[in-house]
ZARO-643407 format. One record per residue (C-alpha): x, y, z; residue number from 1; residue in three letters. Coordinates in nm, 3 decimals, always signed. Layout:
N
PT        x        y        z    k    r
PT        X        Y        Z  NUM  ala
...
//
This chain:
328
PT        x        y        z    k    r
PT   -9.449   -3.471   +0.292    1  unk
PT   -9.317   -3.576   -0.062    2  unk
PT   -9.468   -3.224   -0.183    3  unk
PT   -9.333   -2.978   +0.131    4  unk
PT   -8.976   -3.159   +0.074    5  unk
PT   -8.999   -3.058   -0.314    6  unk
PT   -9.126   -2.676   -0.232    7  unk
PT   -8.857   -2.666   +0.002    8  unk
PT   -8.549   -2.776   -0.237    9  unk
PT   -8.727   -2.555   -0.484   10  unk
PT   -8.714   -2.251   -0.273   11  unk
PT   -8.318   -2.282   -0.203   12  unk
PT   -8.148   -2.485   -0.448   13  unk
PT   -7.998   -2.390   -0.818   14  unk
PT   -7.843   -2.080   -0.711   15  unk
PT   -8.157   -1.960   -0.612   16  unk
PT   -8.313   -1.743   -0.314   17  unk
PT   -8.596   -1.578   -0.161   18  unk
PT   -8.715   -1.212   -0.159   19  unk
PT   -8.821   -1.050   +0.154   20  unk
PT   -9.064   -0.813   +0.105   21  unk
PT   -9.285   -0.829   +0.368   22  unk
PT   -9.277   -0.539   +0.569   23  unk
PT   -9.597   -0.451   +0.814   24  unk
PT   -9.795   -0.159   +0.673   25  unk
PT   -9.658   +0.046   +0.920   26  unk
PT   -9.276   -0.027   +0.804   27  unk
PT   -9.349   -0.007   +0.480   28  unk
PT   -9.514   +0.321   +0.535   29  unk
PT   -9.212   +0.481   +0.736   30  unk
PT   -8.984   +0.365   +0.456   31  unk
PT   -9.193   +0.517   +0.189   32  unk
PT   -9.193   +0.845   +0.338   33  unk
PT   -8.823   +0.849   +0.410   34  unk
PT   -8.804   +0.853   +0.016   35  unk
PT   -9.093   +1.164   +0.008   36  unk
PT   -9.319   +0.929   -0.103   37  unk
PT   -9.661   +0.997   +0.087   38  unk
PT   -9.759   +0.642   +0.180   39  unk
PT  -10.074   +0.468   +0.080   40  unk
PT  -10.184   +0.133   -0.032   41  unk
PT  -10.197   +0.186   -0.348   42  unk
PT   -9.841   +0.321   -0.328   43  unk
PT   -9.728   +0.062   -0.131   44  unk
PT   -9.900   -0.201   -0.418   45  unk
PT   -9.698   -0.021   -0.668   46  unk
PT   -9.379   -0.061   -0.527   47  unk
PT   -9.420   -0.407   -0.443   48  unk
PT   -9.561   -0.506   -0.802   49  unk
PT   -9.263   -0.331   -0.913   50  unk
PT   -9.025   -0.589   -0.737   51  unk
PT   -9.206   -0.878   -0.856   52  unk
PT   -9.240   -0.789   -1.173   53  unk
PT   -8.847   -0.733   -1.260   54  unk
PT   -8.772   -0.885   -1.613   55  unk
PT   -8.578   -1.187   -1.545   56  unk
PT   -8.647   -1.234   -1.168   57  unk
PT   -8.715   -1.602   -1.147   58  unk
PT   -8.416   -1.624   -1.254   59  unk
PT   -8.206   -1.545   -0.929   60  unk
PT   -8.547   -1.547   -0.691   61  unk
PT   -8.737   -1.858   -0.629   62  unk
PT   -8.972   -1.747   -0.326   63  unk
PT   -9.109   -1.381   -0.250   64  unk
PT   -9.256   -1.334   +0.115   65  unk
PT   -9.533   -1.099   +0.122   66  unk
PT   -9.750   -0.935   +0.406   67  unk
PT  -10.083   -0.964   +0.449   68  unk
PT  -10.192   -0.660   +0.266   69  unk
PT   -9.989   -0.729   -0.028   70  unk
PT  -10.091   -1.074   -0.028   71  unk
PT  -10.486   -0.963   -0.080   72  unk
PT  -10.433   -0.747   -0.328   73  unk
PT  -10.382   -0.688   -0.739   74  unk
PT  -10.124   -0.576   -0.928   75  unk
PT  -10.277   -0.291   -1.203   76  unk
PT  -10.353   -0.546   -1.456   77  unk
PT  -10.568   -0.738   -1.262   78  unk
PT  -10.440   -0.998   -1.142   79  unk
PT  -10.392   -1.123   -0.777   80  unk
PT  -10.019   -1.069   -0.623   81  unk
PT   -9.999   -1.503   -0.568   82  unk
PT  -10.079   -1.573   -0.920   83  unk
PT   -9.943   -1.343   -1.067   84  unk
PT   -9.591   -1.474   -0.908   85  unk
PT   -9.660   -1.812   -0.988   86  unk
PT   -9.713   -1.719   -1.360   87  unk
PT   -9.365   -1.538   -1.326   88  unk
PT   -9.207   -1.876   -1.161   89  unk
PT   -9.166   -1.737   -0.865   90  unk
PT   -9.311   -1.891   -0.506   91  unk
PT   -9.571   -1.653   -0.319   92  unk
PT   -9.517   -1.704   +0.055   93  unk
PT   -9.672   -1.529   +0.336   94  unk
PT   -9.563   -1.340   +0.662   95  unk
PT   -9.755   -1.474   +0.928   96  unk
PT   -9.666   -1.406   +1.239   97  unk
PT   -9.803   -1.068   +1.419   98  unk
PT   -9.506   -0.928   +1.509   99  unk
PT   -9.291   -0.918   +1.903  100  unk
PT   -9.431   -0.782   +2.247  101  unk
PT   -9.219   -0.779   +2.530  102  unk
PT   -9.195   -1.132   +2.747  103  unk
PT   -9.344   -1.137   +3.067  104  unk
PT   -9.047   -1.249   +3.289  105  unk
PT   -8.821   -1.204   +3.012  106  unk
PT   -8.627   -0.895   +3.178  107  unk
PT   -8.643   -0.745   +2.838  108  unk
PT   -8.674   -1.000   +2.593  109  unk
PT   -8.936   -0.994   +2.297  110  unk
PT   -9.157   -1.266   +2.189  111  unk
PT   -9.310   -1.295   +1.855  112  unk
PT   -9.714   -1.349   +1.860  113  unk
PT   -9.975   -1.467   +1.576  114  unk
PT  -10.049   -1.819   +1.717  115  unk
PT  -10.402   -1.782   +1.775  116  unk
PT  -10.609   -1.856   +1.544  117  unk
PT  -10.278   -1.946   +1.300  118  unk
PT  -10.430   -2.279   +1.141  119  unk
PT  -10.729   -2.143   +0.983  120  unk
PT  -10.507   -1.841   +0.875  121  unk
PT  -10.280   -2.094   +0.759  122  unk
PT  -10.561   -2.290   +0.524  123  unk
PT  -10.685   -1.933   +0.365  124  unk
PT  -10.335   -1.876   +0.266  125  unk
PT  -10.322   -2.183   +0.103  126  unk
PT  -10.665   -2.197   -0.076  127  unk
PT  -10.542   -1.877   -0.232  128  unk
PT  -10.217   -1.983   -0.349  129  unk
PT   -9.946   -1.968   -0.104  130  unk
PT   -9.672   -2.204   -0.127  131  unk
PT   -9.481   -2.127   +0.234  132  unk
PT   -9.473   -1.914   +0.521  133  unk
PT   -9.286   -1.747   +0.756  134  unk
PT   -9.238   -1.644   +1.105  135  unk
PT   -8.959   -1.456   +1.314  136  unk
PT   -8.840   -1.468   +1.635  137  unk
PT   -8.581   -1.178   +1.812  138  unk
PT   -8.346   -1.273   +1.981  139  unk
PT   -8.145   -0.986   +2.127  140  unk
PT   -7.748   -1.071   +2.241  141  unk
PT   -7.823   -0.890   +2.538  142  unk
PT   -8.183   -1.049   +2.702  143  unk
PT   -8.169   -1.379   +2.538  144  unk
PT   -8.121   -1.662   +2.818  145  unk
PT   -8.271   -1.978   +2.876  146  unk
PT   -8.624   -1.878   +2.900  147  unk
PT   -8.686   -1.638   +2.593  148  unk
PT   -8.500   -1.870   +2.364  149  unk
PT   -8.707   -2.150   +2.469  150  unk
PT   -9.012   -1.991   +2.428  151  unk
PT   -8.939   -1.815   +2.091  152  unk
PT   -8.811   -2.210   +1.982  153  unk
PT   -9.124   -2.351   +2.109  154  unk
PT   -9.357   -2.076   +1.945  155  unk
PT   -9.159   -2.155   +1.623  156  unk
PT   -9.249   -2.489   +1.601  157  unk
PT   -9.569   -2.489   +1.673  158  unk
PT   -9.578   -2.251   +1.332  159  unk
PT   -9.424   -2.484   +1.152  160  unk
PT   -9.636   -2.754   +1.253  161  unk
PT   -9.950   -2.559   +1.160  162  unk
PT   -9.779   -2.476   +0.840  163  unk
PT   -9.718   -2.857   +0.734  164  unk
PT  -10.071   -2.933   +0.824  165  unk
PT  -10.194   -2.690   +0.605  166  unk
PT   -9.970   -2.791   +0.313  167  unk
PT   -9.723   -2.494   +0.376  168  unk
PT   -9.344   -2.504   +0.388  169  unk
PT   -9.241   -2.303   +0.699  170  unk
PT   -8.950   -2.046   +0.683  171  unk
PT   -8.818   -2.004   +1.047  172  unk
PT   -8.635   -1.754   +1.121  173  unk
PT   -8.472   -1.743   +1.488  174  unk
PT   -8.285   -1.389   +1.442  175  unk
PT   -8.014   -1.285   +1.641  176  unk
PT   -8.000   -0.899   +1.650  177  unk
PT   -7.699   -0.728   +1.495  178  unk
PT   -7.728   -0.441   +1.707  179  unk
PT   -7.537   -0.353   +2.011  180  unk
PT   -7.151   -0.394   +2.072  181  unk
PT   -7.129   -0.771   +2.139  182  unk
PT   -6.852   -1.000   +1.999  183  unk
PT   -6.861   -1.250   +1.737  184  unk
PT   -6.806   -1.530   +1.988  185  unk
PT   -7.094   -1.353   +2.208  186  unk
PT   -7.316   -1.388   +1.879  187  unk
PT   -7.142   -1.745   +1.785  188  unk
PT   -7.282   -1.913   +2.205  189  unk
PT   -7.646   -1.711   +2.153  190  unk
PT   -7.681   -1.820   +1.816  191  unk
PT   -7.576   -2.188   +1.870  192  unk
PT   -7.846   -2.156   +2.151  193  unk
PT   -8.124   -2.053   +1.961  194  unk
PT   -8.055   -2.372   +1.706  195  unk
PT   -8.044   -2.601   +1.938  196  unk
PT   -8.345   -2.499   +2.122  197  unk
PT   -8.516   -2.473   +1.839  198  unk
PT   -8.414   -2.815   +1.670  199  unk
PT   -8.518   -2.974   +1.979  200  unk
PT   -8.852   -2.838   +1.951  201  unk
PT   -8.877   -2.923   +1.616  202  unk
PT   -8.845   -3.282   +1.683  203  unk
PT   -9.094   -3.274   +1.936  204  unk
PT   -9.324   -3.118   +1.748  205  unk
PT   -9.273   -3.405   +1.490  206  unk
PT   -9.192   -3.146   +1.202  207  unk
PT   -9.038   -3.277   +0.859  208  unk
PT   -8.718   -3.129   +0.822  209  unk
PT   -8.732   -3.212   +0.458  210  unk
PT   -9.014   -3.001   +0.385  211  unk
PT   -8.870   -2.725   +0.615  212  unk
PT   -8.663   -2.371   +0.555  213  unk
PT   -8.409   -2.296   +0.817  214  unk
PT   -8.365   -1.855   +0.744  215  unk
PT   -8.071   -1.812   +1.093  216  unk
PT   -7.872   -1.464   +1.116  217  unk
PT   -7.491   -1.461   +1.004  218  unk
PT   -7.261   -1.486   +1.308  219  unk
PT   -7.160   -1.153   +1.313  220  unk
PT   -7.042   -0.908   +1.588  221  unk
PT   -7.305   -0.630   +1.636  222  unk
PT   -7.292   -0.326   +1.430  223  unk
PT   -7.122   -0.093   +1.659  224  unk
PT   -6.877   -0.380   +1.743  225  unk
PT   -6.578   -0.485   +1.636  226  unk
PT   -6.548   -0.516   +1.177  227  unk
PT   -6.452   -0.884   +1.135  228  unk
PT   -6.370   -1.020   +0.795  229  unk
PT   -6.595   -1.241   +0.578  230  unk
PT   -6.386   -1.549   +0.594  231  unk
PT   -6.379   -1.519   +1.021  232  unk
PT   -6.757   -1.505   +0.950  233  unk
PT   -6.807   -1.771   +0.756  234  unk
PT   -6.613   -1.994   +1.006  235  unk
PT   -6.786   -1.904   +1.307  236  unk
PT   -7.084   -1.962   +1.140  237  unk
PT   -7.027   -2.230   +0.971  238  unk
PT   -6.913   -2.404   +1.274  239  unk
PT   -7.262   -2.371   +1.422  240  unk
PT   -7.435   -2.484   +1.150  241  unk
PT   -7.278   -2.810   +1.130  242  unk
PT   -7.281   -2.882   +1.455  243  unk
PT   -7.630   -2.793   +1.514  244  unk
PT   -7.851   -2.783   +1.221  245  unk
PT   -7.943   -3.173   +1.107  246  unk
PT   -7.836   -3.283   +0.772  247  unk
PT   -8.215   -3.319   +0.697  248  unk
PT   -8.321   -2.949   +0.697  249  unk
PT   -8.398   -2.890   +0.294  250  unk
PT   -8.166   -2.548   +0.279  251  unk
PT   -8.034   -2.248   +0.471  252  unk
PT   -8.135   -1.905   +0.347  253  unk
PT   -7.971   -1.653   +0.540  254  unk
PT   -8.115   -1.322   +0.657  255  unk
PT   -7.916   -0.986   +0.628  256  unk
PT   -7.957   -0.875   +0.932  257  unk
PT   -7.901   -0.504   +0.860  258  unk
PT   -7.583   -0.556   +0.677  259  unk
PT   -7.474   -0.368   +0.372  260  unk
PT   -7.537   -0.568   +0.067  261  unk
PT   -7.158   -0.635   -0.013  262  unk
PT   -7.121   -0.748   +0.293  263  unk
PT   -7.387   -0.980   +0.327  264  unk
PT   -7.305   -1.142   -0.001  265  unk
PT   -6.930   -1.158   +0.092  266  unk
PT   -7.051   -1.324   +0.406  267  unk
PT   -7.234   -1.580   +0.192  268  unk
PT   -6.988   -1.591   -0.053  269  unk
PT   -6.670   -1.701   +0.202  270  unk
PT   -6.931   -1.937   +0.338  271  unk
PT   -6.993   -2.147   -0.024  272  unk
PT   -6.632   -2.128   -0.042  273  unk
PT   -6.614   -2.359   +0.247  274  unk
PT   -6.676   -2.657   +0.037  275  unk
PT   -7.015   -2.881   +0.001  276  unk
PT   -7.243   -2.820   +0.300  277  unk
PT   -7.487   -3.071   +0.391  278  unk
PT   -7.767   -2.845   +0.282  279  unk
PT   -7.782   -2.535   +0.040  280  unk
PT   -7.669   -2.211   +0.157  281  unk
PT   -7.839   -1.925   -0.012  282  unk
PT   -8.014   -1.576   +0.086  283  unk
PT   -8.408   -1.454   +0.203  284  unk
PT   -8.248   -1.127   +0.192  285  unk
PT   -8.546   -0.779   +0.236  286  unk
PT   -8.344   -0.473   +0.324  287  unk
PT   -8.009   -0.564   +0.134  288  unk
PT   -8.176   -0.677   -0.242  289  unk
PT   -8.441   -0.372   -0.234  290  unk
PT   -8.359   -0.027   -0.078  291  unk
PT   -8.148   +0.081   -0.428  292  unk
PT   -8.460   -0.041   -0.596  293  unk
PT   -8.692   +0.218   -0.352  294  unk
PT   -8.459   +0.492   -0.362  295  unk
PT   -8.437   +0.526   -0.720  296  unk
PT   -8.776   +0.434   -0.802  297  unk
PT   -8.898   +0.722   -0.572  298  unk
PT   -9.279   +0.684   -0.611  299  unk
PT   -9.233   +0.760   -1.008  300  unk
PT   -9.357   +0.568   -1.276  301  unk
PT   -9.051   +0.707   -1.495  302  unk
PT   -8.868   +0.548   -1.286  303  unk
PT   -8.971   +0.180   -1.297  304  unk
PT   -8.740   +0.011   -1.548  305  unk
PT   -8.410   +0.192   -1.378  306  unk
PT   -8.559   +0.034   -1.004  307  unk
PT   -8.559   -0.271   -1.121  308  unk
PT   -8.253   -0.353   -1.275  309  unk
PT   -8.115   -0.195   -0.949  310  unk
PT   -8.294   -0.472   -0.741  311  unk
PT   -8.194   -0.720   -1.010  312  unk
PT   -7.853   -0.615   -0.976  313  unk
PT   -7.849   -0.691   -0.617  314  unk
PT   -8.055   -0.999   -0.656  315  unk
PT   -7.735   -1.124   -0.905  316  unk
PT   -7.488   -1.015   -0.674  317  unk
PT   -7.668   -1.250   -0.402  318  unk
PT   -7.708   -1.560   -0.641  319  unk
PT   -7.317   -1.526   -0.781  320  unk
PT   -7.267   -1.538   -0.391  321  unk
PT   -7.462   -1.873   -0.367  322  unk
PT   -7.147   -2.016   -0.594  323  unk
PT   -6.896   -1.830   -0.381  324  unk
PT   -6.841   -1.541   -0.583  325  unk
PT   -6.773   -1.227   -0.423  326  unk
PT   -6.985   -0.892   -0.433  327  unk
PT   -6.872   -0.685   -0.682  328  unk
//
């Protein structure tokens, strides 16, 4: 696993994190036209070869997660999305999990599907150049006892099994929703669920934690909750991490979650402040690094150069974070 352990440290160390820009066709779509951009594939191929083409991107992004479309197809000059981020030092991963259905039994609760047929999936990816993958699981504040959380944990590692058989570094990413009106202790006990279910699955499944991405939520109270400050945050999540997450996971890339950008990188920031964590703490960030870039790109090629020095400026903003800076 000598390899998976280096892609890993690779993918969240040296300041360092990982694009999200794997929205379904269907999201991608709906966000598209919310700019009055009539949505296509070829517009969505534009948009998302204008994110990984940024001048300078490597520099603060060391993994980009595509979807499946994206992943098949070229950027205008040619050549393939995965090479063409390799040859700009940046990781190609892949989304590959098919999205969430509701639970049967689960009084409400969502689990993630894709595991069928996931290991020859799993080698195509890799034949064509993927370095990692990733999968989700919701977990909603609300719906998530004993029996969704163990069956989203148990769905995860099975993925990440697959994935290390193939030669892939799994992301996994056991979200806990933002939304709703729930506390930050009510987010700190789900949370610290969803770890530990999922770490003890892990180890049953015999997966290398070296050669593995943990990509958790923030410990946050929902949206329509109560505002907490960044430190408080960083505490309460902090808390869990160290008491759940083993010292041999390769790094910690949090999600946003929904967040504004300033406050996800404060978030991140007050947690680096901490002190030395036992593994890297950095971002997979989607939503908070690239909605500037979409809204001022706006489907025009004029418009290019000024989108992406607006994603670069929040991709910056997320890296100073990795070193506890704050968001300007």
């Amino acid at each position: 696993m000598a390899d998976l352990a280096s892609v890993a440290q690779t993918l969240t160390a040296a300041g360092r994190g990982i694009l999200a820009a794997d929205e379904s066709i269907k999201t991608m779509s709906s966000r598209l036209e919310a700019q009055g951009i009539a949505a296509s594939e070829t517009a969505r191929r534009d948009y998302r070869e204008l994110l990984v083409t940024a001048p300078g991107l490597s520099e603060v992004v060391s993994g980009v997660i595509l979807s499946d479309e994206t992943f098949g197809q070229q950027l205008s000059d040619g050549r393939n999305f995965p090479a063409a981020c390799r040859e700009l030092g940046i990781l190609p991963g892949i989304k590959v999990d098919s999205g969430t259905t509701l639970l049967p039994g689960g009084d409400g609760a969502l689990i993630t599907e894709g595991l069928d047929g996931l290991g020859p999936r799993l080698a195509d990816y890799a034949d064509r150049g993927a370095a990692f993958a990733k999968w989700r699981a919701v977990l909603d504040v609300r719906t998530a006892t004993a029996y969704p959380v163990a069956a989203n944990a148990h769905a995860l590692a099975r993925y990440a099994a697959l994935c290390q058989a193939h030669g892939l570094v799994p992301i996994v990413e056991p979200e806990v929703l933002s939304d709703g009106e729930h506390g930050l202790l009510d987010s700190a006990t789900v949370t610290r669920r969803a770890l530990e279910s999922l770490f003890a699955e892990l180890d049953l499944a015999d997966v290398d934690l070296t050669g593995l991405v943990l990509k958790p939520n923030f410990v946050t109270p929902g949206l329509h909750g109560h505002e907490v400050s960044a430190g408080s945050v960083a505490a309460v999540t902090y808390d869990v991490l160290r008491d759940v997450v083993p010292k041999e996971v390769a790094g910690v890339a949090f999600l946003s979650g929904g967040h504004r950008t300033s406050d996800a990188c404060d978030f991140l920031a007050a947690l680096n402040r901490l002190g030395p964590a036992p593994w890297p703490l950095t971002f997979s960030f989607g939503r908070a690094l690239v909605n500037d870039a979409l809204r001022v790109w706006a489907g025009s090629s004029d418009q290019v150069a000024q989108a992406q020095e607006a994603l670069l400026a929040n991709c910056r903003r997320a890296a100073g974070a990795t070193a506890g800076r704050l968001a300007a």
